[in-house]
DRENTIKE-212140 format. One record per residue (C-alpha): x, y, z. Coordinates in Angstrom, 2 decimals, padded with zeros to 5 digits. Layout:
# DRENTIKE-212140
<senu><px>X</px><py>Y</py><pz>Z</pz></senu>
...
//
This chain:
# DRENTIKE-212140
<senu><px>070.25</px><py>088.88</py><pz>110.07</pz></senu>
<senu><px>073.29</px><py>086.30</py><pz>109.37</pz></senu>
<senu><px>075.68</px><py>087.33</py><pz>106.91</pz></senu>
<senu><px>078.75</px><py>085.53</py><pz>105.31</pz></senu>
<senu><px>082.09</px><py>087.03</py><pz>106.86</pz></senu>
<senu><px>086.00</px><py>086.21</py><pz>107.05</pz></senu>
<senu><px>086.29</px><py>085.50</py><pz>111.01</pz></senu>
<senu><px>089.85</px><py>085.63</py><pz>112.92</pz></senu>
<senu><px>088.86</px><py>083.11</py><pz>115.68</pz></senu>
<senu><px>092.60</px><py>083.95</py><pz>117.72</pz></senu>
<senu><px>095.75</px><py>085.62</py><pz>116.65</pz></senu>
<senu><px>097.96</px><py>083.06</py><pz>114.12</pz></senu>
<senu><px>094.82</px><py>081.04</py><pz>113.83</pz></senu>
<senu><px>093.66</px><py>080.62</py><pz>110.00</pz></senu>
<senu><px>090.46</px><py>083.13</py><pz>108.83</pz></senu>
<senu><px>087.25</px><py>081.18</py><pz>108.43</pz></senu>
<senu><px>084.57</px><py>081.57</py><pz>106.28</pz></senu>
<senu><px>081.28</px><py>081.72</py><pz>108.45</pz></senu>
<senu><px>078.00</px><py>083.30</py><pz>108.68</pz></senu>
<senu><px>077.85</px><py>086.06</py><pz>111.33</pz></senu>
<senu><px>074.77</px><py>087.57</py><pz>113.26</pz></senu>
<senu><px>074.56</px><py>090.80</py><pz>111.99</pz></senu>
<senu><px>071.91</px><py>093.40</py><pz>114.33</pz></senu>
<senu><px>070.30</px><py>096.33</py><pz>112.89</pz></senu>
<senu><px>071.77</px><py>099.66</py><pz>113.45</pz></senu>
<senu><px>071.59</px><py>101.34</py><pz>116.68</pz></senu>
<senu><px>071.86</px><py>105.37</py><pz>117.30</pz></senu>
<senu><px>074.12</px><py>106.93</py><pz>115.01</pz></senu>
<senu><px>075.11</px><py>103.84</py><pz>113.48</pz></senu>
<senu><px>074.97</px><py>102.79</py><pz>109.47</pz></senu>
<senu><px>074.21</px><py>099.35</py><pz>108.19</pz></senu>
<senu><px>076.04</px><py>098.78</py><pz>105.02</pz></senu>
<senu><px>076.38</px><py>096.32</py><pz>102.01</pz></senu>
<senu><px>079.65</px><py>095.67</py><pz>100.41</pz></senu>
<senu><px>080.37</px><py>095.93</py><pz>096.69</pz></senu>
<senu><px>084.21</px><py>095.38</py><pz>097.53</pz></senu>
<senu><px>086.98</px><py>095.38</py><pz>099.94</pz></senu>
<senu><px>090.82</px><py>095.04</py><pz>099.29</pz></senu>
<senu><px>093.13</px><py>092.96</py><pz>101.12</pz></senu>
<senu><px>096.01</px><py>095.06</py><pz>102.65</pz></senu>
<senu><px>098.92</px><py>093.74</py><pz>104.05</pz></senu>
<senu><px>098.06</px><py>095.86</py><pz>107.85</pz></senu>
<senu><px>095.12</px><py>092.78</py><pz>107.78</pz></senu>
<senu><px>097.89</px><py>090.33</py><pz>107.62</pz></senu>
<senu><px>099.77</px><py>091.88</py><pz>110.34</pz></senu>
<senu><px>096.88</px><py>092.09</py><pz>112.57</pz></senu>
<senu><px>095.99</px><py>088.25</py><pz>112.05</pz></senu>
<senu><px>099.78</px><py>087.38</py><pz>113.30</pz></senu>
<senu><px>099.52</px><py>090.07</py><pz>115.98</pz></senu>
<senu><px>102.02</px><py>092.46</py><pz>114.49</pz></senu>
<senu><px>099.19</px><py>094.81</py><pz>115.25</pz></senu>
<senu><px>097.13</px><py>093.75</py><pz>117.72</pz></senu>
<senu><px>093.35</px><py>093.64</py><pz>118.16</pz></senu>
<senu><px>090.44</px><py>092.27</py><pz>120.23</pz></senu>
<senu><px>089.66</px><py>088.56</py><pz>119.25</pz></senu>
<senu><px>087.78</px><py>087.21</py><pz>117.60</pz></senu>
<senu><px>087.51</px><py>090.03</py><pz>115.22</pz></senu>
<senu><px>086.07</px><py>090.37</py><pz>111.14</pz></senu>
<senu><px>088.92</px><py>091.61</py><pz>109.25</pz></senu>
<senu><px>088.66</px><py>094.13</py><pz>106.17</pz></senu>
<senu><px>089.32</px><py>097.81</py><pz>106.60</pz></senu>
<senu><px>089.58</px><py>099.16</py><pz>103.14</pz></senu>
<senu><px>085.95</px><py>098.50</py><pz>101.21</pz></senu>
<senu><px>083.18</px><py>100.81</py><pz>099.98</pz></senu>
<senu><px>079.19</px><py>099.39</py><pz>099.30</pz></senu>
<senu><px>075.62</px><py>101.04</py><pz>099.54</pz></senu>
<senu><px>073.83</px><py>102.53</py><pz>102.60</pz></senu>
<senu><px>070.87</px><py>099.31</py><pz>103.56</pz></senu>
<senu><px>070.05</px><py>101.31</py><pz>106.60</pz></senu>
<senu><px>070.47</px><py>104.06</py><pz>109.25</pz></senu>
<senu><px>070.41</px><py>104.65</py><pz>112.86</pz></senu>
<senu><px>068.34</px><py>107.10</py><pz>114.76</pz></senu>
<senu><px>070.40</px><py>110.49</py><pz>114.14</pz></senu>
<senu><px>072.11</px><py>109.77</py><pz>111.21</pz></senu>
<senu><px>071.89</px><py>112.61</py><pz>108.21</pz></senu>
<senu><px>074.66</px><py>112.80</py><pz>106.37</pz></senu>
<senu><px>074.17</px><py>108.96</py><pz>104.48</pz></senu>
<senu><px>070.77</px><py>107.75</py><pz>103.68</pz></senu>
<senu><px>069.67</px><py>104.23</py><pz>102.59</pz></senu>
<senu><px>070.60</px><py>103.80</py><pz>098.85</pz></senu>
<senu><px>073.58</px><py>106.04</py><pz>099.38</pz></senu>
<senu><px>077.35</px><py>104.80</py><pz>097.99</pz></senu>
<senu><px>079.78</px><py>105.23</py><pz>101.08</pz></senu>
<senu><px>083.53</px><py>104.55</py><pz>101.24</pz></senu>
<senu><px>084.40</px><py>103.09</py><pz>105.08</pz></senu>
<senu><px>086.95</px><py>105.10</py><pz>106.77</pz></senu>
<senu><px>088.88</px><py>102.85</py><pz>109.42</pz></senu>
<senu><px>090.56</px><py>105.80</py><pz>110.98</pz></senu>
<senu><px>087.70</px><py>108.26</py><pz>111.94</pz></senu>
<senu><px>088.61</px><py>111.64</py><pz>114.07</pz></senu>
<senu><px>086.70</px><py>112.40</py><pz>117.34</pz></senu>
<senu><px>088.05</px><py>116.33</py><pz>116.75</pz></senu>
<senu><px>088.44</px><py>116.48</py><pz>120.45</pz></senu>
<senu><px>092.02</px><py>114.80</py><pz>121.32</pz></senu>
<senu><px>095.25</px><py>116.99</py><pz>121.15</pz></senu>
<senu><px>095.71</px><py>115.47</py><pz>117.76</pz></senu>
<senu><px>092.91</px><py>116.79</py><pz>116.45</pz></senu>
<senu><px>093.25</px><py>120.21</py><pz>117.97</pz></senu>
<senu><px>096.49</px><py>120.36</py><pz>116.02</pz></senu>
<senu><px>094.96</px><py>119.38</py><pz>112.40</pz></senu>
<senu><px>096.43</px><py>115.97</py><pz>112.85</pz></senu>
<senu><px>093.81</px><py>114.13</py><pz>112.46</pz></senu>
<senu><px>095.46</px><py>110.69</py><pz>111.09</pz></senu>
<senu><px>096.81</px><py>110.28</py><pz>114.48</pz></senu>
<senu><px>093.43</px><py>110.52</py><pz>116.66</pz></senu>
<senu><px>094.15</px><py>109.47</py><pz>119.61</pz></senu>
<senu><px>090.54</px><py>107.94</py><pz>119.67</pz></senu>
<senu><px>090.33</px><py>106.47</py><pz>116.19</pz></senu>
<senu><px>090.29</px><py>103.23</py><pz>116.96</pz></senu>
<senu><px>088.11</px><py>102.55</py><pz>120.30</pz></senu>
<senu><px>085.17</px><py>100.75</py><pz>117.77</pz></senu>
<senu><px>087.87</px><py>097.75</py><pz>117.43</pz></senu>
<senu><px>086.96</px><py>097.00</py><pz>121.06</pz></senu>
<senu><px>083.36</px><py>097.35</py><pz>121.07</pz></senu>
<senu><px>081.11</px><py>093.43</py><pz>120.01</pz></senu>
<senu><px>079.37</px><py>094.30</py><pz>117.19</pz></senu>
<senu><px>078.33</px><py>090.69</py><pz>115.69</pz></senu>
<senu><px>078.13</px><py>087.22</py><pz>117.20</pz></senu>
<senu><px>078.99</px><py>084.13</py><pz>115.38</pz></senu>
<senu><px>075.90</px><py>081.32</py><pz>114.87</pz></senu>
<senu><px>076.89</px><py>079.90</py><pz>118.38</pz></senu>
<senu><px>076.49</px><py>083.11</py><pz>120.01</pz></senu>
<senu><px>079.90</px><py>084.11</py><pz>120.40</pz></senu>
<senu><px>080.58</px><py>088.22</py><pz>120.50</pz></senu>
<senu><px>082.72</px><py>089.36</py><pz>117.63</pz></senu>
<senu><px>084.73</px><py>092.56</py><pz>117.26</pz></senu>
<senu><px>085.01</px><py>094.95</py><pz>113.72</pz></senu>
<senu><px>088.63</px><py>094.82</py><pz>113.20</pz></senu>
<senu><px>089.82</px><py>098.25</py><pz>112.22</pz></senu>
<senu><px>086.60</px><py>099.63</py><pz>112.71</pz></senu>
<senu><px>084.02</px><py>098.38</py><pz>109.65</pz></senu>
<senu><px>084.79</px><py>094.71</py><pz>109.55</pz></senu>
<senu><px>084.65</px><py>094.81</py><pz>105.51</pz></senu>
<senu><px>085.83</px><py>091.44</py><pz>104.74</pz></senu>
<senu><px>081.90</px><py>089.81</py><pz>105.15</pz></senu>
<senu><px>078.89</px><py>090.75</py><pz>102.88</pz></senu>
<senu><px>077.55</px><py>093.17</py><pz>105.31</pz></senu>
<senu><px>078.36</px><py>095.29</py><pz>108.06</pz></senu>
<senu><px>077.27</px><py>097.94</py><pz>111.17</pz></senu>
<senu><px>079.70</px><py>100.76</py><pz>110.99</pz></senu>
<senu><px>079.42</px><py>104.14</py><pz>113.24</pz></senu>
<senu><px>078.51</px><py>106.82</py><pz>111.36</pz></senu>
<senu><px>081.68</px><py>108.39</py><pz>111.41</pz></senu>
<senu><px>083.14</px><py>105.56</py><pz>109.44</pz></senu>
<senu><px>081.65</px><py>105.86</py><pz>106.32</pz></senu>
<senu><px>082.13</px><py>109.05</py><pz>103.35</pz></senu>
<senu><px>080.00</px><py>109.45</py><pz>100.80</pz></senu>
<senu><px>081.84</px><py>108.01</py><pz>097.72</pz></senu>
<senu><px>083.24</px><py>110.75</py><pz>094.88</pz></senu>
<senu><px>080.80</px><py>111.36</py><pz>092.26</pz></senu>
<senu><px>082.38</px><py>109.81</py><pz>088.96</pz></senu>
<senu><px>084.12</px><py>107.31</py><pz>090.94</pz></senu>
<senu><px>082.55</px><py>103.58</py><pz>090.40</pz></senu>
<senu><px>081.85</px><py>102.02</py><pz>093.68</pz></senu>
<senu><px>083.72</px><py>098.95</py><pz>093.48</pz></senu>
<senu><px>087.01</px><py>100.92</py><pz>092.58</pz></senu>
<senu><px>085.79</px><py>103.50</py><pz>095.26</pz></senu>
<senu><px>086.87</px><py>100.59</py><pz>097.70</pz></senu>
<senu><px>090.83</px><py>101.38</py><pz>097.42</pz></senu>
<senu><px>089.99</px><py>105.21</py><pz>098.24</pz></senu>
<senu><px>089.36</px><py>103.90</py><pz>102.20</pz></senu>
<senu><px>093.01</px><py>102.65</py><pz>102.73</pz></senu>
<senu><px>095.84</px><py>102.09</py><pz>099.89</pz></senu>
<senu><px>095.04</px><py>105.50</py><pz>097.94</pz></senu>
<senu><px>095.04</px><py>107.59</py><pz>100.83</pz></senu>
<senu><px>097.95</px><py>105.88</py><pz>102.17</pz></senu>
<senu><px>100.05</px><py>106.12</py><pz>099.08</pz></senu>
<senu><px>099.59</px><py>109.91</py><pz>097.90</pz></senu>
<senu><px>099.19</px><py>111.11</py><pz>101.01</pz></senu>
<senu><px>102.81</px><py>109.58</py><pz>101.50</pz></senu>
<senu><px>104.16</px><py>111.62</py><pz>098.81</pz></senu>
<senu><px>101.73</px><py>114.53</py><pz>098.74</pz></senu>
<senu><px>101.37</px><py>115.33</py><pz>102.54</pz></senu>
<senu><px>104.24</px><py>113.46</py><pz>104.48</pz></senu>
<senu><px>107.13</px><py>113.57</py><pz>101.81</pz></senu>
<senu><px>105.88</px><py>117.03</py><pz>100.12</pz></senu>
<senu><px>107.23</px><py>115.80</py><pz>096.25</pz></senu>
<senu><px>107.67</px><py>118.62</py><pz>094.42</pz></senu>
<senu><px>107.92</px><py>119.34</py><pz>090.75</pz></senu>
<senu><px>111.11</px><py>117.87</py><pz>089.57</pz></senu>
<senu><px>112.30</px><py>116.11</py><pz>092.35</pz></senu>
<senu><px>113.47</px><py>112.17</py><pz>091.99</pz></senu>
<senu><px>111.74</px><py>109.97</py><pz>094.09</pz></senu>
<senu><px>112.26</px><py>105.64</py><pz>095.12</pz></senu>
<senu><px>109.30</px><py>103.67</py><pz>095.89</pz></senu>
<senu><px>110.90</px><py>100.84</py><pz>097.74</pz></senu>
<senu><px>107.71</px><py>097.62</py><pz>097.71</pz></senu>
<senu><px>105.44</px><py>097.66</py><pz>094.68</pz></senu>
<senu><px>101.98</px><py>096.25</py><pz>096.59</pz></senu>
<senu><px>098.73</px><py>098.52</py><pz>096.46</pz></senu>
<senu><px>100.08</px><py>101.26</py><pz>098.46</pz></senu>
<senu><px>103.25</px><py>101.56</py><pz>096.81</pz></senu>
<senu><px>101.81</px><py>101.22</py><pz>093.32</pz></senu>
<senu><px>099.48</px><py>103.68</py><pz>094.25</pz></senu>
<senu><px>102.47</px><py>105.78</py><pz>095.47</pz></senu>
<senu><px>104.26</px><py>105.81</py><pz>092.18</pz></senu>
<senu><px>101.25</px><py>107.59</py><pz>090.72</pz></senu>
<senu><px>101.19</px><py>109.96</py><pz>093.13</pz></senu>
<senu><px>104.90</px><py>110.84</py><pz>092.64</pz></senu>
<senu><px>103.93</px><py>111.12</py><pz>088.64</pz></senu>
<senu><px>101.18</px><py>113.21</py><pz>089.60</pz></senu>
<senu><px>103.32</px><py>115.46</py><pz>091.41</pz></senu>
<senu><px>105.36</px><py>115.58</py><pz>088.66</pz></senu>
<senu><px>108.40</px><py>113.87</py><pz>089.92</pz></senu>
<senu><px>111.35</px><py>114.23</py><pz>086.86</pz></senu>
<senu><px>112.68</px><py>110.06</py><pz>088.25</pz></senu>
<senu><px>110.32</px><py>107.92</py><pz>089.47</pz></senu>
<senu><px>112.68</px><py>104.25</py><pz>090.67</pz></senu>
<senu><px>110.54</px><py>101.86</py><pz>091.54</pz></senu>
<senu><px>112.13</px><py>098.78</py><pz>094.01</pz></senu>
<senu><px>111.40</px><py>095.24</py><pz>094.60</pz></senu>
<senu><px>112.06</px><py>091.95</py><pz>094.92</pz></senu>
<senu><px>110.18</px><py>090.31</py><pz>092.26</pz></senu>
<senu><px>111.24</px><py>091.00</py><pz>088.47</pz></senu>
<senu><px>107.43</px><py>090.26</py><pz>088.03</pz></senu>
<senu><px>106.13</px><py>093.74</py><pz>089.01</pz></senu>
<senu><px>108.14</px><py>095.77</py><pz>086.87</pz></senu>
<senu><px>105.01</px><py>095.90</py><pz>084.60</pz></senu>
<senu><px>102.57</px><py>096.95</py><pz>087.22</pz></senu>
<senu><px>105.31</px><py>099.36</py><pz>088.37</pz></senu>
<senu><px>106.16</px><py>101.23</py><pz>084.94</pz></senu>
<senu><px>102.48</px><py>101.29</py><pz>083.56</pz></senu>
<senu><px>101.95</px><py>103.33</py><pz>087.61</pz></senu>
<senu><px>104.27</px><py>105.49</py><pz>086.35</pz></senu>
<senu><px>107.98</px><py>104.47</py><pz>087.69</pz></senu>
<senu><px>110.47</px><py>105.48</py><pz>084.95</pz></senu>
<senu><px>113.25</px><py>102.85</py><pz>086.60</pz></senu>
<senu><px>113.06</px><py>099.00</py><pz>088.05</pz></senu>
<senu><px>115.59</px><py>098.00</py><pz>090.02</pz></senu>
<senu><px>115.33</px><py>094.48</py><pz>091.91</pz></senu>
<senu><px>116.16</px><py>094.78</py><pz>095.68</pz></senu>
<senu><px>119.52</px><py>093.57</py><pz>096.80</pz></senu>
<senu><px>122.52</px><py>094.78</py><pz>098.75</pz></senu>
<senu><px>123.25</px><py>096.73</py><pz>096.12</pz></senu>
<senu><px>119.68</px><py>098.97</py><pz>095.62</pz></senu>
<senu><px>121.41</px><py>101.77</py><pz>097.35</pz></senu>
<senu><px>124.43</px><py>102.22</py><pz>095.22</pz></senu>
<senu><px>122.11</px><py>100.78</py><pz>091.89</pz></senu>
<senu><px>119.46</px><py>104.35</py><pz>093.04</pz></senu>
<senu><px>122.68</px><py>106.65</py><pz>093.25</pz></senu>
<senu><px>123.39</px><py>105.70</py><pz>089.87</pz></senu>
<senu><px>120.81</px><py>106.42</py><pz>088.04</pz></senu>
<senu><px>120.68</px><py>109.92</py><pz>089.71</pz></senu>
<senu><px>124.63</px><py>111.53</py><pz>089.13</pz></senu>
<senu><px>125.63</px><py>109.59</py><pz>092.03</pz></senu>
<senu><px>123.55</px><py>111.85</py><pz>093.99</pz></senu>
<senu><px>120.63</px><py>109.88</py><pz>095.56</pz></senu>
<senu><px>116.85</px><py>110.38</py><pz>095.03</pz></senu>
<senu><px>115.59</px><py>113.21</py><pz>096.53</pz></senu>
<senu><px>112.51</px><py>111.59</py><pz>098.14</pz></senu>
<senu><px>112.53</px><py>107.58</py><pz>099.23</pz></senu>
<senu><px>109.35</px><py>106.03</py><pz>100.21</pz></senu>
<senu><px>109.56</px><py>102.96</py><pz>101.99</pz></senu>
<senu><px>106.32</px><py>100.88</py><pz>101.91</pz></senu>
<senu><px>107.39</px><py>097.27</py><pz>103.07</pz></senu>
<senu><px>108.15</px><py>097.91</py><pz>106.51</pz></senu>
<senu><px>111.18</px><py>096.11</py><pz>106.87</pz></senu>
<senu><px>114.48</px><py>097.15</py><pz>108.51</pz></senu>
<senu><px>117.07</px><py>096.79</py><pz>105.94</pz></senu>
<senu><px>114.26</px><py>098.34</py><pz>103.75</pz></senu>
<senu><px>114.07</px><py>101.57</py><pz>105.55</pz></senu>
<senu><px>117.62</px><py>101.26</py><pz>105.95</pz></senu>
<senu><px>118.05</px><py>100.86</py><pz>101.98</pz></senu>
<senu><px>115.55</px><py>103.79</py><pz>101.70</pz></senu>
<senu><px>117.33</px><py>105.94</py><pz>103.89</pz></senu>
<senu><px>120.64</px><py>104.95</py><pz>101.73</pz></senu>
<senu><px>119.61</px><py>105.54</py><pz>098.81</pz></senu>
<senu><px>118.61</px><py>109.73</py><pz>099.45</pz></senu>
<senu><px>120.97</px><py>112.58</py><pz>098.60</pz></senu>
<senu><px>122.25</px><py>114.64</py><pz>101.32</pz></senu>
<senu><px>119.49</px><py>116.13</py><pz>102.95</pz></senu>
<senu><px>116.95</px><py>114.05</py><pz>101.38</pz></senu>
<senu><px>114.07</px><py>112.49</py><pz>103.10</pz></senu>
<senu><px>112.44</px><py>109.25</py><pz>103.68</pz></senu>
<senu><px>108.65</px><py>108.66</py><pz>104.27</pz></senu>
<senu><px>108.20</px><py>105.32</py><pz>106.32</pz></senu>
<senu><px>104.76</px><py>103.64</py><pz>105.47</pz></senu>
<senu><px>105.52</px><py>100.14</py><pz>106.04</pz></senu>
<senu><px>104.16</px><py>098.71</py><pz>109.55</pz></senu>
<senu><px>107.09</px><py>096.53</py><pz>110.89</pz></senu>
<senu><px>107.09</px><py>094.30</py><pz>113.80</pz></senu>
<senu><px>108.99</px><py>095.51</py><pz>117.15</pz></senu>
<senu><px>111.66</px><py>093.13</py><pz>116.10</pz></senu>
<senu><px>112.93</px><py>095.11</py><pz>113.52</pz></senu>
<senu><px>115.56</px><py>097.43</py><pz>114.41</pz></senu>
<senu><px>116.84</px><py>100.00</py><pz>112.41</pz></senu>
<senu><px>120.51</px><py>101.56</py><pz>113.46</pz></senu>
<senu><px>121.81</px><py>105.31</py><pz>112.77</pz></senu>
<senu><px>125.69</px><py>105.97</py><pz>113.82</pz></senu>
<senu><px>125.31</px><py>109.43</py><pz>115.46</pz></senu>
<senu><px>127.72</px><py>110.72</py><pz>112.90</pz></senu>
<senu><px>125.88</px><py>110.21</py><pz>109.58</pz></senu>
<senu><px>122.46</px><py>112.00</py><pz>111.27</pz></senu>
<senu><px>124.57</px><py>114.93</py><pz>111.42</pz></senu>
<senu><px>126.96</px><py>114.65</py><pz>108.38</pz></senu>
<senu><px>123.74</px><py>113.47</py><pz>105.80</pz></senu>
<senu><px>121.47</px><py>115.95</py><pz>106.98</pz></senu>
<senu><px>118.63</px><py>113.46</py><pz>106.03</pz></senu>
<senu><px>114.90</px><py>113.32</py><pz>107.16</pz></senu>
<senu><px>113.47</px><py>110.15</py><pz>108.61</pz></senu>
<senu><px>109.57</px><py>110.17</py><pz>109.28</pz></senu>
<senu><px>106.70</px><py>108.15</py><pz>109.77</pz></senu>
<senu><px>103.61</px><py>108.24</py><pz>108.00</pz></senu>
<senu><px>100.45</px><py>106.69</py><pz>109.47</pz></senu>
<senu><px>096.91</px><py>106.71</py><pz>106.44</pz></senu>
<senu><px>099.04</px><py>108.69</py><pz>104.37</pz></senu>
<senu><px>099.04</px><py>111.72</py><pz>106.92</pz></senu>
<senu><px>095.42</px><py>112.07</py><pz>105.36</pz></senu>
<senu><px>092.01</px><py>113.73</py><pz>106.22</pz></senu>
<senu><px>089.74</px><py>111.27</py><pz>104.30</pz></senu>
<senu><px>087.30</px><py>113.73</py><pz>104.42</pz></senu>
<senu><px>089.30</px><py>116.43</py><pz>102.39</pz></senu>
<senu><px>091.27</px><py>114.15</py><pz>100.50</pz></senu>
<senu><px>088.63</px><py>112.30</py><pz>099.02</pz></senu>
<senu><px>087.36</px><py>115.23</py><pz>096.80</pz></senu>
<senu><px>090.93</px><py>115.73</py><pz>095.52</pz></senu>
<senu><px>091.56</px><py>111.99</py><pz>094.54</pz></senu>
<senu><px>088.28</px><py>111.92</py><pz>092.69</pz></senu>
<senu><px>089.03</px><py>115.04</py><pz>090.36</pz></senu>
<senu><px>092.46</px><py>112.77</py><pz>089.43</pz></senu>
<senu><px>090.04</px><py>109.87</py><pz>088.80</pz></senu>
<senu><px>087.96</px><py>111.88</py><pz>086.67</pz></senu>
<senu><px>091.04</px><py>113.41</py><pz>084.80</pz></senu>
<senu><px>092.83</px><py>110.31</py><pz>084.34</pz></senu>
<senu><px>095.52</px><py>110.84</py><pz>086.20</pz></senu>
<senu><px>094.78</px><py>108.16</py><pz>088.70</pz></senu>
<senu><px>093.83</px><py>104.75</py><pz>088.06</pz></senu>
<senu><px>092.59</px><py>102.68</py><pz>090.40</pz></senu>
<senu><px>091.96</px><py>099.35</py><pz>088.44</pz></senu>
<senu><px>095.80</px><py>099.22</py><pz>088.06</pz></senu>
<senu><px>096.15</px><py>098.71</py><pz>091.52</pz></senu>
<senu><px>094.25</px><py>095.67</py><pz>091.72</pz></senu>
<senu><px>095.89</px><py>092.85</py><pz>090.46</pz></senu>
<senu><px>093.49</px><py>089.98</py><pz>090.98</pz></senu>
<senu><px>089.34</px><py>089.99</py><pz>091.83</pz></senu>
<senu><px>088.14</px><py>087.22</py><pz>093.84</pz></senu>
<senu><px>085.63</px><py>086.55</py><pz>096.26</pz></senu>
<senu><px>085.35</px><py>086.19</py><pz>100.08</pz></senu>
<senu><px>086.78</px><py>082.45</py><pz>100.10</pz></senu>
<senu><px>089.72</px><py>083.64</py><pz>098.49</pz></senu>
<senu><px>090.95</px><py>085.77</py><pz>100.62</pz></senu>
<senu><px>093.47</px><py>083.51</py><pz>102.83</pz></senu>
<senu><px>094.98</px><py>082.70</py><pz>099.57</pz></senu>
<senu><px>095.52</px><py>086.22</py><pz>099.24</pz></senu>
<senu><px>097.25</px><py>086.59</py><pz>102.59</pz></senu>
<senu><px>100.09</px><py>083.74</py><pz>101.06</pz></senu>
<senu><px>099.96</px><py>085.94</py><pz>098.12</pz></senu>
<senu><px>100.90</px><py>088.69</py><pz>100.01</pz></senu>
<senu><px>103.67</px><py>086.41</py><pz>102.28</pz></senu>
<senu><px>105.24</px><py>085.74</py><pz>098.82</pz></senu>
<senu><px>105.78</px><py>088.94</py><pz>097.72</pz></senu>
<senu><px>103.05</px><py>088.47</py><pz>095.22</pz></senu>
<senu><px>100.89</px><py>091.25</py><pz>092.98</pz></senu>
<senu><px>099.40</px><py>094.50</py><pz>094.26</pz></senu>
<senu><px>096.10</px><py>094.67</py><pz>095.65</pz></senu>
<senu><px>093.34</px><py>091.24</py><pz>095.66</pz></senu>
<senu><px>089.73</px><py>092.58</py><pz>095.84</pz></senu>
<senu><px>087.04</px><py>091.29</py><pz>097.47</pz></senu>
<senu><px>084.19</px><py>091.56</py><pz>095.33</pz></senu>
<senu><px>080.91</px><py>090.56</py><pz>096.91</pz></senu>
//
């Protein structure tokens, strides 16, 4: 059956919009239609090859839409079904997952590799990250797709699969924000808006949000950020400031940029900690002096999907959708449809909004 998708013919080449050769679903596999998908910045990086992937490839790893079909053995989703696609799923057998790490499975991605589409001329395309949301419809393995949150409508339910998860798990599992505690948000996109709410929910006493466009500060505050401050090479000494000279306790650095993480890292107290979301090229280089490890006493860590098990996560972000306490329209900052989405990408270039969604 040919559906309309958003096609990455080669690395640096631009997305097309093209109908796709879509097969049924095979043996454990889901067919499902998409009510929406948002347009993260990791599908930017893997069109320029900061991330790479097998070519060509259907972009989109952050969408939710109904069950159309199943494969033979599939229970846990049945035809009619809302499901949230998971990019990341666990196999529960690698050393990772032994260890309760499950956002570092080190089988999460094989699907990217497998052909599961051809283009109209019979050429075999490859899911992305997994579900290949970014086209109308799409053949997921079972393992990829949740059932979405009761309470939770299912075009918002698209965020859940990528910038939620990424953002409070960020604060909630990697950083650990307690009650109290001052915390910077350095890049006000999707995941870092959805960050500041998390550090709100945990009940952070400062919340500084940091960027480099004046034109977020909105977005930023109504997430909850009690402070703007406009990245230069002063945001360190600006963030020290506004906390007794001290530093925040907690920096979370969602741009993945050097001088960013560098800033972040800055801009903590003495023994403070830094939670690195961003995904940064190999060209970027960050530099310690062996000294200041030891004299700061800081924490530096990465933090891959939030540090997140979708699967128990999901529950907990619905009861904050329910309650209020999370938003996720206020992430989005534009709606548009599947043509708009390379627009989206020089959106994203610029520095521009929080989170375009695909809505089908």
């Amino acid at each position: 059956m040919a559906v309309r998708a958003a096609v990455l013919p080669a690395v640096g080449s631009p997305l097309e919009i093209t109908g796709i050769d879509l097969p049924d679903p095979g043996p454990g596999q889901v067919r499902v239609r998409l009510a929406a998908a948002g347009v993260c910045h990791s599908d930017l990086s893997l069109s320029d090859g900061t991330m790479r992937v097998p070519v060509p490839a259907v972009l989109g790893h952050e969408g939710a839409g109904t069950v159309v079909a199943v494969g033979e053995g599939v229970t846990h989703v049945a035809p009619g079904d809302g499901v949230v696609l998971n990019w990341a799923p666990s196999c529960g057998a690698c050393h990772a997952c032994s260890l309760g790490e499950v956002w570092l499975c080190a089988n999460a991605l094989n699907g990217a590799a497998d052909v599961y589409a051809r283009t109209a001329e019979g050429t075999d395309l490859h899911p992305g990250l997994n579900v290949a949301a970014f086209a109308e419809e799409t053949v997921v393995s079972a393992a990829c797709v949740l059932p979405v949150p009761q309470g939770v409508p299912l075009i918002d339910a698209a965020l859940l699969g990528c910038a939620v998860l990424t953002g409070y798990g960020a604060v909630h599992h990697s950083a650990q924000v307690r009650p109290g505690e001052t915390v910077a948000v350095f890049g006000v996109g999707g995941v870092g808006l959805a960050a500041l709410q998390a550090a709100r929910i945990a009940g952070a006493s400062k919340i500084v949000a940091v960027d480099v466009s004046a034109e977020k500060e909105e977005l930023a505050r109504a997430a909850g950020a009690t402070d703007y401050v406009i990245a230069s090479e002063n945001t360190a000494r600006e963030i020290r400031a506004l906390t007794g000279k001290q530093g925040v306790d907690v920096a979370v650095e969602c741009a993945g940029r050097a001088v960013t993480i560098r800033t972040a890292w800055d801009s903590t107290r003495r023994g403070g900690r830094t939670t690195v979301v961003g995904i940064g090229g190999k060209d970027q280089q960050v530099t310690f002096n062996a000294l200041e490890i030891f004299h700061w006493g800081r924490t530096l860590s990465g933090c891959v999907y939030g540090n997140s098990n979708p699967a128990e996560d999901l529950p907990v972000l619905a009861e904050h959708v329910r309650a209020g306490r999370l938003d996720l329209s206020a992430l989005v900052t534009e709606r548009i449809s599947l043509e708009g989405i390379p627009a989206a990408f020089e959106n994203m270039l610029a520095g521009k909004g929080g989170r375009a969604l695909v809505v089908f």
